[in-house]
C-alpha positions as CSV (number, residue, x, y, z in Angstrom):
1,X,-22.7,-0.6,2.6
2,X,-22.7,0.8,-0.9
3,X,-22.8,4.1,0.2
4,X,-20.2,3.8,2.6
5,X,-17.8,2.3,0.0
6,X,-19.1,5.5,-2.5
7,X,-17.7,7.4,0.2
8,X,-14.7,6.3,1.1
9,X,-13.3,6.3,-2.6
10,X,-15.2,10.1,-2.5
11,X,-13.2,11.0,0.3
12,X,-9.8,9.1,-1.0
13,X,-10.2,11.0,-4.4
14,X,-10.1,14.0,-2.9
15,X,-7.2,13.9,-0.5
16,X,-4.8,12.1,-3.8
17,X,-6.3,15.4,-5.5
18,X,-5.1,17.7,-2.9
19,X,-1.6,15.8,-2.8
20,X,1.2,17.3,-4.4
21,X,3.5,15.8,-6.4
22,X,6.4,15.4,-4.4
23,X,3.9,13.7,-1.2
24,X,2.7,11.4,-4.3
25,X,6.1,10.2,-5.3
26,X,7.2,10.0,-1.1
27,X,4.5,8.0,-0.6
28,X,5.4,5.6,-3.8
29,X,8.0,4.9,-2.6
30,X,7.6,4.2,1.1
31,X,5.0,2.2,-0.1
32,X,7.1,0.3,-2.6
33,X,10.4,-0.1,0.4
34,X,7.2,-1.6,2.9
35,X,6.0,-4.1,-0.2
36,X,9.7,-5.3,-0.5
37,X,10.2,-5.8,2.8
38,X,6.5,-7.7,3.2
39,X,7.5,-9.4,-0.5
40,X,11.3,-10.2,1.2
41,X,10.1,-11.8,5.0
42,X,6.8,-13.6,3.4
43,X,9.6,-15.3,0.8
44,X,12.0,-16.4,3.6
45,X,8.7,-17.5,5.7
46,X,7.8,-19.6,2.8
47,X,11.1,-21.1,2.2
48,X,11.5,-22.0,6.1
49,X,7.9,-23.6,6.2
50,X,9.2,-25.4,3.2
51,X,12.2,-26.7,4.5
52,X,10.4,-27.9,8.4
């Protein structure tokens, strides 16, 4: 298992290093729109459990 993890990160550290900076900063923010999004419906979930 340990290996595997090494790996990954191995293999993960090596694609961000081959990623320029404009992919970086279009990936920051899709990522940060999908987190709202998640953040925004798991809020509304929360208040509608809340108020059943």
């Amino acid at each position: 298992m340990d290996n595997e993890v090494r790996w990954l990160i191995e293999e993960i550290m090596q694609l961000l290093q081959k990623m320029s900076d404009e992919d970086t900063k279009n990936y920051r923010k899709e990522v940060g729109d999908t987190r709202h999004v998640h953040r925004t419906r798991l809020t509304r979930n929360c208040k509608l459990y809340q108020a059943s």
